[in-house]
SESE-687955 format. One record per residue (C-alpha): residue in one letter; residue number from 1; y, z, x. Coordinates in pm, whole numbers, always signed. Last residue first. Layout:
N
node residuo:A | num:NUM | v:Y | w:Z | u:X
...
***
This chain:
352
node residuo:X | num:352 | v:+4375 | w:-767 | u:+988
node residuo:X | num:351 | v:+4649 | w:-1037 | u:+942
node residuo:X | num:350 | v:+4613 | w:-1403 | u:+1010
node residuo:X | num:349 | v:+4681 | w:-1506 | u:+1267
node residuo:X | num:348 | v:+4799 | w:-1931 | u:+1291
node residuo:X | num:347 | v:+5122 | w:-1986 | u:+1519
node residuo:X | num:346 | v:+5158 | w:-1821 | u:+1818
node residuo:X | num:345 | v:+5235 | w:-2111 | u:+1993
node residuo:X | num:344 | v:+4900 | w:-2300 | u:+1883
node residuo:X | num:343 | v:+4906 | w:-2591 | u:+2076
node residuo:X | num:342 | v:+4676 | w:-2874 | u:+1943
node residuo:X | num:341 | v:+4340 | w:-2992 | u:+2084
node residuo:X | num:340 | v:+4202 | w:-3087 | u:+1817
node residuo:X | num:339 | v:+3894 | w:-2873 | u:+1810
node residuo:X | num:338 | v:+3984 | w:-2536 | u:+2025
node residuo:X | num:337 | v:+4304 | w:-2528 | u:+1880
node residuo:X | num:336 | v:+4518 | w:-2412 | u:+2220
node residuo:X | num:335 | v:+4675 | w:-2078 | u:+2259
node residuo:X | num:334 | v:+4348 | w:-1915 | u:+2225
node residuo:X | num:333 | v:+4388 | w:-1505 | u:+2262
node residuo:X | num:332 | v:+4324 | w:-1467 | u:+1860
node residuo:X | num:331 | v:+3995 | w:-1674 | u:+1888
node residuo:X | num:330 | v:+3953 | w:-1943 | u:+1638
node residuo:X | num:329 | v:+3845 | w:-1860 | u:+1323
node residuo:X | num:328 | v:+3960 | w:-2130 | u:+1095
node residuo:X | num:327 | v:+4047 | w:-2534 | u:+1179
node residuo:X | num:326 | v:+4317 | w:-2631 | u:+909
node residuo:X | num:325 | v:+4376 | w:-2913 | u:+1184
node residuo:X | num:324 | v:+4762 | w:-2880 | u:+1261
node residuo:X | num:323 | v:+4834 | w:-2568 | u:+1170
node residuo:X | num:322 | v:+4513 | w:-2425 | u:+1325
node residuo:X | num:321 | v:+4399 | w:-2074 | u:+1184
node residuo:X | num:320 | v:+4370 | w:-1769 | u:+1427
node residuo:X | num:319 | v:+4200 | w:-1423 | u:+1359
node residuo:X | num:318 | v:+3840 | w:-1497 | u:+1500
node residuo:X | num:317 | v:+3881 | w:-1155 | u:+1742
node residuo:X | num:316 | v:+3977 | w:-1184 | u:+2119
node residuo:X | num:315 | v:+3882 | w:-1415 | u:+2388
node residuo:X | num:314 | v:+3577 | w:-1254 | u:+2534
node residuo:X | num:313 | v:+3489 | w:-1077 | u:+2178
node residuo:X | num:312 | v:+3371 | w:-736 | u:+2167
node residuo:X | num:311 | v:+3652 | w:-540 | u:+2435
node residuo:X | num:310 | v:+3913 | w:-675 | u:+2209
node residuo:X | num:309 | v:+4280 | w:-559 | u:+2331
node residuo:X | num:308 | v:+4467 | w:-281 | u:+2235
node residuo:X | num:307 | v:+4546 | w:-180 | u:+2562
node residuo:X | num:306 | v:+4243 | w:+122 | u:+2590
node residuo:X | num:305 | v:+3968 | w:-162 | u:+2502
node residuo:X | num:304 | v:+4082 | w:-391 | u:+2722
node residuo:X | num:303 | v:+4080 | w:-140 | u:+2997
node residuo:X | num:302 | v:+3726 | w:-34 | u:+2884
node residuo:X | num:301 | v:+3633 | w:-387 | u:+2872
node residuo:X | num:300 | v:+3744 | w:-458 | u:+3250
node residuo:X | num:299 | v:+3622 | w:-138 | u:+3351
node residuo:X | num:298 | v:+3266 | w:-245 | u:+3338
node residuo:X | num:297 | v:+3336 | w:-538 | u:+3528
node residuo:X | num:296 | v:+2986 | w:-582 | u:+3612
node residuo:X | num:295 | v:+2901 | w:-624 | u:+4037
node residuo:X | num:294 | v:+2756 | w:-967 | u:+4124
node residuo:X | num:293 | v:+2472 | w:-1162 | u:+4160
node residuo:X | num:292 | v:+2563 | w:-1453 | u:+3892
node residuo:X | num:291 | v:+2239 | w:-1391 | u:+3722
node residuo:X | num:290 | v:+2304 | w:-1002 | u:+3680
node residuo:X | num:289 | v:+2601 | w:-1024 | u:+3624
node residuo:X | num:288 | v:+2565 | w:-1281 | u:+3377
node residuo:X | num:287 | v:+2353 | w:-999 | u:+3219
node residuo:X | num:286 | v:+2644 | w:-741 | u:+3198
node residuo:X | num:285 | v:+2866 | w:-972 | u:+3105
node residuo:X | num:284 | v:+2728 | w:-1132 | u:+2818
node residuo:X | num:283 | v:+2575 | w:-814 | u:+2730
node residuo:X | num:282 | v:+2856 | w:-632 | u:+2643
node residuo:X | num:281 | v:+3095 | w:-900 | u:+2508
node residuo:X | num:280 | v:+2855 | w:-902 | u:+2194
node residuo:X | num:279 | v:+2654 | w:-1121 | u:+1947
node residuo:X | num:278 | v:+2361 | w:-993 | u:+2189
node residuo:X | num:277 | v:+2474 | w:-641 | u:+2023
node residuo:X | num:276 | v:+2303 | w:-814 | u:+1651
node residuo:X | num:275 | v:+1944 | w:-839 | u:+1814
node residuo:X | num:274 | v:+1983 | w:-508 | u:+1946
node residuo:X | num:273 | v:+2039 | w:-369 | u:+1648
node residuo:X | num:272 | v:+1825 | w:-506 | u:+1399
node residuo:X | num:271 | v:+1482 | w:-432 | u:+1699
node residuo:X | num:270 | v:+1626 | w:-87 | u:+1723
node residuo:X | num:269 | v:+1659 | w:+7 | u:+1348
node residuo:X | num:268 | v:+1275 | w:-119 | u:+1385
node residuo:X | num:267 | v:+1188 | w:+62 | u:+1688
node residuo:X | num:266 | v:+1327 | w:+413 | u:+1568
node residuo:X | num:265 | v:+1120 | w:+624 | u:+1336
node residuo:X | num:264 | v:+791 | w:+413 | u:+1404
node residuo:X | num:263 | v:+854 | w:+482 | u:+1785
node residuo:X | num:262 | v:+899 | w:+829 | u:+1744
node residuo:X | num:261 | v:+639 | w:+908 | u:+1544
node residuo:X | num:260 | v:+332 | w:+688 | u:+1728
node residuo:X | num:259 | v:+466 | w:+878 | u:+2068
node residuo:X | num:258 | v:+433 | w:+1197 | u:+1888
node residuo:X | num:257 | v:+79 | w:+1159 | u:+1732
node residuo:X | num:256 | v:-31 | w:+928 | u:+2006
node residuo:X | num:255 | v:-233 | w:+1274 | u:+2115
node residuo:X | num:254 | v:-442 | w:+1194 | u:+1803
node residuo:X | num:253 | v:-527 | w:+876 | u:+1892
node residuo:X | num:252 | v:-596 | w:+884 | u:+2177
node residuo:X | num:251 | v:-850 | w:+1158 | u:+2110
node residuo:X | num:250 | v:-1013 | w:+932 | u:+1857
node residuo:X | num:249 | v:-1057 | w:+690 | u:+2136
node residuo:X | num:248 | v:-1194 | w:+909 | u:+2360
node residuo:X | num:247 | v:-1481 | w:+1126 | u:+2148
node residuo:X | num:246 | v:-1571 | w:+784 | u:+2030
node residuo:X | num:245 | v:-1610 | w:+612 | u:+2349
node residuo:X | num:244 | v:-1834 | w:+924 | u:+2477
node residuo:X | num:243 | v:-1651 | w:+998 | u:+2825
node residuo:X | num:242 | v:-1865 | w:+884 | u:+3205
node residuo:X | num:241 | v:-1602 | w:+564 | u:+3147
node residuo:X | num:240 | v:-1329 | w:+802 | u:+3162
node residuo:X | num:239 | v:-1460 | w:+984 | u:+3565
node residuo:X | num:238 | v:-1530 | w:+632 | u:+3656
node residuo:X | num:237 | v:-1146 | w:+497 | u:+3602
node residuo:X | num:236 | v:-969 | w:+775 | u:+3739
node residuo:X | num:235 | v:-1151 | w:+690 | u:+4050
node residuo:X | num:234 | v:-1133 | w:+328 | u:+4068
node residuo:X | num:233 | v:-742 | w:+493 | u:+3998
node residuo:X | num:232 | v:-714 | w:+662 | u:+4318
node residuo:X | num:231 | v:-900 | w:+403 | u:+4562
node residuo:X | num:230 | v:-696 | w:+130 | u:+4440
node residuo:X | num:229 | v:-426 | w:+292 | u:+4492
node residuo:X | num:228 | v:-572 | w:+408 | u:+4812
node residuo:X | num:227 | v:-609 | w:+55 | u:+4905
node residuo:X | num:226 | v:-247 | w:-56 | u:+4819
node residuo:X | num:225 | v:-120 | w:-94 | u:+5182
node residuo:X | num:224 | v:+253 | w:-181 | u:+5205
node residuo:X | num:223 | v:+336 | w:-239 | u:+5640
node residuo:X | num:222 | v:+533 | w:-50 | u:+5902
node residuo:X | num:221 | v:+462 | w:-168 | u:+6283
node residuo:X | num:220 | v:+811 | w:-222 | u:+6315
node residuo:X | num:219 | v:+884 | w:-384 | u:+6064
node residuo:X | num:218 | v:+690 | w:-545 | u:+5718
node residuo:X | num:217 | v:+1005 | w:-594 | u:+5544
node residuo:X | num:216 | v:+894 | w:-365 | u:+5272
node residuo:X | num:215 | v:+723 | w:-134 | u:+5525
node residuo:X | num:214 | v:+1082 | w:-141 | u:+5643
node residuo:X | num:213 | v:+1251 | w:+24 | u:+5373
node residuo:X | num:212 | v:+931 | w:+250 | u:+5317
node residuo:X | num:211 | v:+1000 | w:+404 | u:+5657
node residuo:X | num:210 | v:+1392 | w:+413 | u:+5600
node residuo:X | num:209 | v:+1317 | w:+558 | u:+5235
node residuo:X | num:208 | v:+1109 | w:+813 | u:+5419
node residuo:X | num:207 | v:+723 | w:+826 | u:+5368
node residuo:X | num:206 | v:+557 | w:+1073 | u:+5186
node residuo:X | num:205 | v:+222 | w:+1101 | u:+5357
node residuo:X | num:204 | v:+205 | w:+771 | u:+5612
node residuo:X | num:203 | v:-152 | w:+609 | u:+5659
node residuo:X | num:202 | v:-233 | w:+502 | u:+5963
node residuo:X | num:201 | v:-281 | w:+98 | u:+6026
node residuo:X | num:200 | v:+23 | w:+64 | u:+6295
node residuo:X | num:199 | v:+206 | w:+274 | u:+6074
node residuo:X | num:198 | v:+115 | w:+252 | u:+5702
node residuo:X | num:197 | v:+317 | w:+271 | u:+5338
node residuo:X | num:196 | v:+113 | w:+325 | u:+5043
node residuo:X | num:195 | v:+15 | w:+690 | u:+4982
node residuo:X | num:194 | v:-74 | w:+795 | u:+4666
node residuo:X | num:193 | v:+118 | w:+1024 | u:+4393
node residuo:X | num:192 | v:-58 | w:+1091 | u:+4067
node residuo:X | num:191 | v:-23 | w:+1165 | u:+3669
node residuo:X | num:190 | v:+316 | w:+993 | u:+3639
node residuo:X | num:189 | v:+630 | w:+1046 | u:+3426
node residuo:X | num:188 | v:+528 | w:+1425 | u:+3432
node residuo:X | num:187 | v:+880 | w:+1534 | u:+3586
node residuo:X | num:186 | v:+700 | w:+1696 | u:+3922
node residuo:X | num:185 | v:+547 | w:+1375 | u:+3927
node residuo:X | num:184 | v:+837 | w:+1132 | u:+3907
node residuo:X | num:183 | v:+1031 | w:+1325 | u:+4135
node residuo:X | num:182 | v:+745 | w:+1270 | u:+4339
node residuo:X | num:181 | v:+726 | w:+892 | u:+4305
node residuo:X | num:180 | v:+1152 | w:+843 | u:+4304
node residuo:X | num:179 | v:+1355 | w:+844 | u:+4023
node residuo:X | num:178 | v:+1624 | w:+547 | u:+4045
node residuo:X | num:177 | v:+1923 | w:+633 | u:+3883
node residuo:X | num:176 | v:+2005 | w:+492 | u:+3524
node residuo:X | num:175 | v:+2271 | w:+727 | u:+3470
node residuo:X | num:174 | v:+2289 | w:+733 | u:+3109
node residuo:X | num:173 | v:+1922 | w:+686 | u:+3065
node residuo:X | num:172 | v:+1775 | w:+868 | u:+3330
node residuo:X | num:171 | v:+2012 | w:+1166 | u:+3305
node residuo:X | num:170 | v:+1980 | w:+1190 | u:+2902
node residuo:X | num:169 | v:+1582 | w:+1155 | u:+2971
node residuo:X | num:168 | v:+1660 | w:+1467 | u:+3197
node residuo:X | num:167 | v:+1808 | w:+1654 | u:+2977
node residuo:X | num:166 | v:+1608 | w:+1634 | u:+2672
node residuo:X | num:165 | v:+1303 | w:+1650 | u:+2798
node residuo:X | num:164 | v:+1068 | w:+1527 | u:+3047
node residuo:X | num:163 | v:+764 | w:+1304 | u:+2831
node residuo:X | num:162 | v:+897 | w:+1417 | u:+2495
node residuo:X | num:161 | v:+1226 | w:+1332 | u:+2598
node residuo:X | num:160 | v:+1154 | w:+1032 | u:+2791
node residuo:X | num:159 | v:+980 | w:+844 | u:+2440
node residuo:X | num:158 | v:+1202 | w:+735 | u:+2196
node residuo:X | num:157 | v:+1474 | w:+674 | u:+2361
node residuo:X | num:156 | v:+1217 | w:+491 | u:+2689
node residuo:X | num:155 | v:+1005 | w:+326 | u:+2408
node residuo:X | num:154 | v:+1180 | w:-6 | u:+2362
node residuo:X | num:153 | v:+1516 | w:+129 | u:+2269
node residuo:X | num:152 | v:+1612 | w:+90 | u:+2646
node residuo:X | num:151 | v:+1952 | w:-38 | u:+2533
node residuo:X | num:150 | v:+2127 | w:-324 | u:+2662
node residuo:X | num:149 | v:+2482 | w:-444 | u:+2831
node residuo:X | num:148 | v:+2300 | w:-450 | u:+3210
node residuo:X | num:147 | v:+2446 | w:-111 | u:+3330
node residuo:X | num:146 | v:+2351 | w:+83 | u:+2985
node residuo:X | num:145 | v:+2004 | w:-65 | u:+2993
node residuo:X | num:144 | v:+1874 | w:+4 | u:+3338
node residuo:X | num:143 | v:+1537 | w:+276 | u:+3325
node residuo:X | num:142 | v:+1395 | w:+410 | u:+3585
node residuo:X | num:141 | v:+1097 | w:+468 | u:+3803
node residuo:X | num:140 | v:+958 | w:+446 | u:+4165
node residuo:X | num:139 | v:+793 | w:+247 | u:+4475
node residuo:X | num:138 | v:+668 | w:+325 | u:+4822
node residuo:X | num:137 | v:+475 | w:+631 | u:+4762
node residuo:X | num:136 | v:+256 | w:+430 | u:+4498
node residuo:X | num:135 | v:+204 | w:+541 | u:+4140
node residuo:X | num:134 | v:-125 | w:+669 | u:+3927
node residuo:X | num:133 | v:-14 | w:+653 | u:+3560
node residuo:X | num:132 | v:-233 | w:+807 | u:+3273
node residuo:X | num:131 | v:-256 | w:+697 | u:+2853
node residuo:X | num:130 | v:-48 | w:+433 | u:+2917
node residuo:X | num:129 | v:+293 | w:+364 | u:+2651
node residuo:X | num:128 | v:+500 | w:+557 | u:+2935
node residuo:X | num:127 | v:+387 | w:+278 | u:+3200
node residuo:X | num:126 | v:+514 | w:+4 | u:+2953
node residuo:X | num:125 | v:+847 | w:+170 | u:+2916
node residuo:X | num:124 | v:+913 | w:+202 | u:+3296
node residuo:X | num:123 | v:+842 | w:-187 | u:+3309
node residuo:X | num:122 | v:+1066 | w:-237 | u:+3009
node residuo:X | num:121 | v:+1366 | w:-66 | u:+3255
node residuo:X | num:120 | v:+1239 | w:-31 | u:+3577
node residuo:X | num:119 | v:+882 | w:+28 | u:+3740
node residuo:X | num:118 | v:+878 | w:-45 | u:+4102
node residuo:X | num:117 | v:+598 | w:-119 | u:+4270
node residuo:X | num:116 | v:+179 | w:-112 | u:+4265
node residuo:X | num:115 | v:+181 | w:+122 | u:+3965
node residuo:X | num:114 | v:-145 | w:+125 | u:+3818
node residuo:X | num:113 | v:-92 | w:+217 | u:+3471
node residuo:X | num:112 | v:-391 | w:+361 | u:+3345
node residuo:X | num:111 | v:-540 | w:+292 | u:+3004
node residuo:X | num:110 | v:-754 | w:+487 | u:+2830
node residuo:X | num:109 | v:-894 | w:+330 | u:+2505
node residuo:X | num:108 | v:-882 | w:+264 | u:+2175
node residuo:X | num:107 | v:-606 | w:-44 | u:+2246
node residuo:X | num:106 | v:-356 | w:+62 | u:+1941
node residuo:X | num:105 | v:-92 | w:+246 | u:+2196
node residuo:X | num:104 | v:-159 | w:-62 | u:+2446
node residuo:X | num:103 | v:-145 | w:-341 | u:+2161
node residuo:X | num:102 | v:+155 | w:-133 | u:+2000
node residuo:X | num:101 | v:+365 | w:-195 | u:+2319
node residuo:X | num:100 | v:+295 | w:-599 | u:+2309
node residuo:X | num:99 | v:+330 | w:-579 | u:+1936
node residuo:X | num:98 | v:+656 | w:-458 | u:+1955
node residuo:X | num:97 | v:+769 | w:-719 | u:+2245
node residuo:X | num:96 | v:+671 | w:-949 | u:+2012
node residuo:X | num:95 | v:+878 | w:-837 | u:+1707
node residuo:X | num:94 | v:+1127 | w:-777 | u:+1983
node residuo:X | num:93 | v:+1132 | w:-1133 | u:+2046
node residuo:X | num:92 | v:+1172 | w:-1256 | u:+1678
node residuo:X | num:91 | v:+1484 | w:-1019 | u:+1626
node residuo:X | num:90 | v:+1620 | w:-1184 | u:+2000
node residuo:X | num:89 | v:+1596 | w:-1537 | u:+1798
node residuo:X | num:88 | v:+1884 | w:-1366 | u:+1585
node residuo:X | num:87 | v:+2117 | w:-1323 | u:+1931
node residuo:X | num:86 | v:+2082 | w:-1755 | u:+1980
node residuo:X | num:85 | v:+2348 | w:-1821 | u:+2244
node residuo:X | num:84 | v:+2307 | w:-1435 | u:+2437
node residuo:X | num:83 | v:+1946 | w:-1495 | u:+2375
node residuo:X | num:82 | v:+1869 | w:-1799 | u:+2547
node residuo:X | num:81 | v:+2015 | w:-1806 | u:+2897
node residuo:X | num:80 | v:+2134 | w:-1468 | u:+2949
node residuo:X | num:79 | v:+1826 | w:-1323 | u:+2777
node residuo:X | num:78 | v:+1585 | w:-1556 | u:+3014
node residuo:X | num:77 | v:+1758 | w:-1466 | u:+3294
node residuo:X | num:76 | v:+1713 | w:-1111 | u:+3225
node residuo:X | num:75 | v:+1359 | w:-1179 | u:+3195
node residuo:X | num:74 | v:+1270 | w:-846 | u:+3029
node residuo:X | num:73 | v:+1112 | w:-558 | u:+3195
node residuo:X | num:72 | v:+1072 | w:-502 | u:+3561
node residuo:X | num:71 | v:+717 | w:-452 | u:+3610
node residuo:X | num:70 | v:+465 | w:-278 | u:+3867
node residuo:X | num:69 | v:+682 | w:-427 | u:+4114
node residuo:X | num:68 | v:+670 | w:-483 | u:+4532
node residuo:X | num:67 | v:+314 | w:-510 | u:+4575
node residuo:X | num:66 | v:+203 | w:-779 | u:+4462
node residuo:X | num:65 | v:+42 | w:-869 | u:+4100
node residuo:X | num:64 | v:+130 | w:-624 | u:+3844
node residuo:X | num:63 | v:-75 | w:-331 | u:+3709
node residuo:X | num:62 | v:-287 | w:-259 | u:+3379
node residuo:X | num:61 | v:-648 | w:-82 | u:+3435
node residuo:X | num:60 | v:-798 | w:-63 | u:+3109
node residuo:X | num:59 | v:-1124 | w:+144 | u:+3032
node residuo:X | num:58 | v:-1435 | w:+127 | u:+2853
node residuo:X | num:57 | v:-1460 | w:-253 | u:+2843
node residuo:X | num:56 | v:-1789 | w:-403 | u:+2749
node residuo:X | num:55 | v:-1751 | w:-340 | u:+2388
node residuo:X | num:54 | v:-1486 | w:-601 | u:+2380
node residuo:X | num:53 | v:-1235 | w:-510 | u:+2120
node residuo:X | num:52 | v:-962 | w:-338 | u:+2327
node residuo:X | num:51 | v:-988 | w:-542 | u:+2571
node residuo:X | num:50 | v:-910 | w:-853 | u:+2385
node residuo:X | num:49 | v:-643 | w:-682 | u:+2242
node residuo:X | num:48 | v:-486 | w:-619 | u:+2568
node residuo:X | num:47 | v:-495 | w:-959 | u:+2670
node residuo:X | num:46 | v:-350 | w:-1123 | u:+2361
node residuo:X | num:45 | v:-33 | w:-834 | u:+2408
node residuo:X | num:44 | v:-11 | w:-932 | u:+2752
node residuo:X | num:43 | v:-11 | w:-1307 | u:+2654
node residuo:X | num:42 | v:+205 | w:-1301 | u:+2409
node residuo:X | num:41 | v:+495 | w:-1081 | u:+2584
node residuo:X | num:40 | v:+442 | w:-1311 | u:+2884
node residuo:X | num:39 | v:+555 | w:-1632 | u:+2636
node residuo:X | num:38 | v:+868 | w:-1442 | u:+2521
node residuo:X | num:37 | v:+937 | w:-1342 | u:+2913
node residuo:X | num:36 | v:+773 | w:-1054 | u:+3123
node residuo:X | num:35 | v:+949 | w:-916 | u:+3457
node residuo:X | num:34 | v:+652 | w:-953 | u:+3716
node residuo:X | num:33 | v:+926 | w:-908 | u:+3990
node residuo:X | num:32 | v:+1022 | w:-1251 | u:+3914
node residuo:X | num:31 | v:+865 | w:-1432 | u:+4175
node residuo:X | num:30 | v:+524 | w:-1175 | u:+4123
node residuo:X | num:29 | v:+473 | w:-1344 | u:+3778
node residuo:X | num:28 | v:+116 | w:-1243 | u:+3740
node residuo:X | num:27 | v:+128 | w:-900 | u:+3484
node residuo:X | num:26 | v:-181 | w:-808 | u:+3559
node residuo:X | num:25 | v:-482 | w:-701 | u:+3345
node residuo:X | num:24 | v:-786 | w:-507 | u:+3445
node residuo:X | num:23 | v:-1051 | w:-467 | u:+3241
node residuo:X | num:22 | v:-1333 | w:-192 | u:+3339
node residuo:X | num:21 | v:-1631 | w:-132 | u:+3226
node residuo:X | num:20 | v:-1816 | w:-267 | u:+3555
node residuo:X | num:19 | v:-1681 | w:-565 | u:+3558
node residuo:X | num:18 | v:-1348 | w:-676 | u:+3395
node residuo:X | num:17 | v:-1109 | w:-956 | u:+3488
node residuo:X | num:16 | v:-787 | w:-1099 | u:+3274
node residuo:X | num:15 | v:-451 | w:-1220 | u:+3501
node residuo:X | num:14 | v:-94 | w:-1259 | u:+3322
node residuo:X | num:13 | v:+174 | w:-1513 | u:+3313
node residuo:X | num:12 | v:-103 | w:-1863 | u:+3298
node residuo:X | num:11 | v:-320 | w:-1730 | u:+3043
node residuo:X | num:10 | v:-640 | w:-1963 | u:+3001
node residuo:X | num:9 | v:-902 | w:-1756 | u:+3017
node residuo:X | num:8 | v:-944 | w:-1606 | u:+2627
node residuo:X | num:7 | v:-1297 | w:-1391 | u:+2559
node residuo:X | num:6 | v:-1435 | w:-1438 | u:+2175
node residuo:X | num:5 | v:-1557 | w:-1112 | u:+2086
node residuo:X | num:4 | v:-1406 | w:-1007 | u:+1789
node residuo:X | num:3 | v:-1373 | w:-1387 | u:+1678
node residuo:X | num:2 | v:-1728 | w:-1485 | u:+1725
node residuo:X | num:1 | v:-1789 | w:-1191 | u:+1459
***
């Protein structure tokens, strides 16, 4: 039994308290955004099973520490730098990613996404594995895959349709436009709208992107004020712990039913693919992008593409065969053996 109730304090990504019935955990890596990495992924999904066997806990509160992201998703920098060299260590990280969403679905509880800031891409997929979502005027949703060189197969496929339908997961996912808190409501992403940004100490209703803009900067007299965040989900949070535990769990459970489909239908066809598109052009230039701070040449592959040229492999296909060396597979494009240094002049395709 010491196991089912043994309490963990050493995470270093992610921050554990309850009192009260209530757990909250926080994704703690505010430099970043609070975008998870492998270890994160452990920790959240260590967290959430504590909670969901400590018979002190009746509900989960999950945020992120600050107040300018809920969660961002993945590290890109941590796919750039790791998983675009080793794609078939990405196959080990969505096993943990997996567990991380299946240790929220699995918890046997509510839990309510407290969004304190944005929620893109993996962030916007852990809010839609929650049971309710109370968001704060100054941030909003989305999803990013197709303009880093990924795929939000992590629940946001599977999941935006049944959560706004057909359409409009099609415009969030294609697109990947930002959706902002009210848009967000009217869609059902989120349960609740709040006020966050202040005047002089005043609340603001529905703030202006200009307003929120400099609430963000802290000008003017504008400032980020979580309290009735706070405020709004303490709520949420008394009127589920006054709930027979049985009643709720078993009602989670049941309204998974769609959620649990979906994601058992797709996630591991997801977790083979993705792992093998990290052997791709695609996401090596989308996430070095990212790193490197500038725009994606998206056109740049569908140019290559359209000439004849590879838009998979950043120097063409493994076609070419040294002369000198006997070396195989080196790119078609080379014109130099990549090993002894001898000039290829054309020399060495072989034929598709």
């Amino acid at each position: 039994m010491g196991t089912l109730i043994a309490e963990q304090t050493s995470f270093t990504d992610v921050g554990y308290e309850k009192g009260n019935w209530v757990a909250r955990i926080t994704l703690n890596r505010p430099q970043a955004y609070n975008a998870y990495t492998t270890h994160t992924l452990q920790e959240l999904a260590a967290a959430f099973r504590q909670a969901a066997f400590d018979d002190e806990v009746a509900v989960i509160v999950y945020t992120g520490a600050g107040n300018r992201a809920f969660c961002t998703g993945g590290d890109v920098k941590e796919y750039e730098s790791v998983f675009t060299r080793s794609p078939h260590d990405y196959w080990k990280y969505m096993g943990l990613f997996s567990a991380y969403i299946e240790s929220i679905l699995n918890s046997g509880k509510p839990v309510i996404a407290r969004l304190n800031g944005i929620a893109v891409g993996g962030g916007n997929e852990s809010q839609l594995a929650c049971d309710l979502s109370v968001i704060a005027e100054h941030a909003y949703v989305g999803q990013a895959g197709t303009g880093v060189g990924s795929v939000a197969a992590g629940g946001a496929t599977q999941w935006l349709p049944i959560f706004v339908g057909d359409r409009r997961a099609r415009w969030m996912l294609m697109l990947n436009r930002k959706i902002p808190p009210y848009q967000a409501l009217e869609w059902g992403l989120v349960n609740e709208v709040v006020p966050s940004v202040t005047l002089n100490g005043e609340f603001i209703s529905r703030a202006t992107p200009e307003q929120i803009a400099k609430a963000a900067r802290g000008q003017d007299g504008y400032a980020i004020d979580l309290a009735r965040l706070d405020a709004a989900v303490a709520g949420l949070a008394r009127e589920l712990v006054d709930k027979f535990p049985e009643c709720a769990r078993y009602t989670k459970q049941q309204t998974n039913f769609w959620k649990d489909l979906a994601w058992h239908q797709t996630i591991g066809h997801a977790r083979d693919w993705l792992s093998l598109h990290f052997t791709a052009w695609e996401p090596l230039e989308g996430m070095g992008a990212f790193v490197e701070k500038r725009a994606p040449r998206y056109q740049m592959l569908r140019q290559r593409a359209a000439s004849g040229q590879s838009s998979e492999f950043p120097w063409g296909p493994y076609t070419r065969t040294c002369p000198d060396c006997g070396s195989k597979h080196l790119p078609d494009e080379f014109e130099f053996c990549g090993k002894c240094g001898a000039e290829l002049n054309g020399h060495g395709r072989t034929s598709a």
